[in-house]
C-alpha positions in Angstrom: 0.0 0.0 0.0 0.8 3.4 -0.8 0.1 6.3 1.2 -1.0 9.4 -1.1 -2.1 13.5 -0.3 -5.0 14.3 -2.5 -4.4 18.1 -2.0 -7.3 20.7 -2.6 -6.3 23.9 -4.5 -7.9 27.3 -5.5 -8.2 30.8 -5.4 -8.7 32.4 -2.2 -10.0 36.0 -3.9 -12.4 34.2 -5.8 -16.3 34.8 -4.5 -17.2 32.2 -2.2 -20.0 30.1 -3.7 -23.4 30.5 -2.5 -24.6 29.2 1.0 -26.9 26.8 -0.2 -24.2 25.9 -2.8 -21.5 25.9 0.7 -24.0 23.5 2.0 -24.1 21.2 -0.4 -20.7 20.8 -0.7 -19.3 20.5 3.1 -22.5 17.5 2.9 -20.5 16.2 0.1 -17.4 16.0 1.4 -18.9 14.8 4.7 -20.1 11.9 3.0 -16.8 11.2 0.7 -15.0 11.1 4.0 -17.0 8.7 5.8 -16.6 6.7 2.9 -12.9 6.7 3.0 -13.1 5.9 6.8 -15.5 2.9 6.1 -13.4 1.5 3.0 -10.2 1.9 5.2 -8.3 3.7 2.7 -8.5 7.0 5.3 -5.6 8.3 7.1 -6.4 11.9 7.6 -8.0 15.0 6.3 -8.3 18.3 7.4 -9.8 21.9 5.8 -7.1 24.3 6.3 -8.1 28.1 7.2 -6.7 31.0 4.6 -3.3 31.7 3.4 -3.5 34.5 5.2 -3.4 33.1 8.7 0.1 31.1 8.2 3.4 31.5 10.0 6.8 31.1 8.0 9.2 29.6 10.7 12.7 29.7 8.5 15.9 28.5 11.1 19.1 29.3 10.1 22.9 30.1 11.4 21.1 29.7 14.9 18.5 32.4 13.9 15.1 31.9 13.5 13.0 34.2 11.7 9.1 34.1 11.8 6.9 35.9 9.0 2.9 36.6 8.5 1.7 35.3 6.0 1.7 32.4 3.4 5.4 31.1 2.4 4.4 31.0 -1.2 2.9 34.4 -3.2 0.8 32.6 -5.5 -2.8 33.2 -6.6 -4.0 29.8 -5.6 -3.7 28.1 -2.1 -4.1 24.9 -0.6 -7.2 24.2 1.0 -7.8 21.2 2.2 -6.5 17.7 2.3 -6.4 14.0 2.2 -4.3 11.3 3.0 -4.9 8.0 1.9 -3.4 4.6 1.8 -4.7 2.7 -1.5 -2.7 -0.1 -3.4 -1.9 2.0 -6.6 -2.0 5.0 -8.2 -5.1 4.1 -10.3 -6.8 3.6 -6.6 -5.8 7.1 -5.7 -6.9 8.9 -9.0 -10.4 7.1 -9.0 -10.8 8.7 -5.0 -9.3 12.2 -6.1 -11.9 11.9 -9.2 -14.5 11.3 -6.2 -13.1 14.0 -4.0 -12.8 16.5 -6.8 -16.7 15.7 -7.7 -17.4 16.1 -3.4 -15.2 20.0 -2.6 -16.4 21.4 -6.8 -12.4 22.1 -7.1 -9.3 20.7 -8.4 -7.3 18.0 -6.3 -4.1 17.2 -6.7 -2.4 13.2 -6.3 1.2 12.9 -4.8 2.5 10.1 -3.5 4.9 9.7 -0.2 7.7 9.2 -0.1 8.8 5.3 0.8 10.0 5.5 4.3 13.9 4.2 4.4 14.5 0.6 4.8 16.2 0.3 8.5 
């Protein structure tokens, strides 16, 4: 088994969709992750809050400098997240497809790295 993120991106100065449309969708993904939990392909997932309310923490020399805001000055974020652990890649894309379907938005597959052999 393999574990994979299944990362959802967009743009955080887009409109927000409707409510009703909000609604739908949190009942979507609601429902895609109980799924995962009951197939037990689910590892974790979590919503992440905007860009905006990140923390850079970059060590170096000894020094340690902390910054507001997101790391990356992009137009598109990271929203949200899963990690799985499915046999194959094929696994993976047919639960991103299911995912992507669930949030309206694009998801992104990346596998882990293997852990090191001891």
């Amino acid at each position: 088994m393999t574990q994979y993120m299944l990362s959802v991106h967009g743009d955080e100065n887009e409109a927000p969709p409707a409510p009703e449309v909000m609604q739908q969708m949190f009942k979507a993904v609601d429902e895609f992750n109980a799924e995962l939990q009951a197939s037990g392909v689910w590892v974790f997932a979590g919503g992440l809050q905007p860009a905006s309310t990140a923390t850079v923490v970059k060590a170096q020399d000894g020094d340690v400098l902390t910054t507001d805001g997101p790391y990356v000055e992009t137009k598109e974020q990271l929203g949200g997240f899963w990690i799985i652990d499915v046999p194959d890649l094929d696994a993976a894309l047919e639960l991103a497809a299911r995912g992507s379907a669930a949030c309206q938005g694009a998801v992104e597959v990346r596998p882990f790295q293997p852990v090191p052999e001891a």
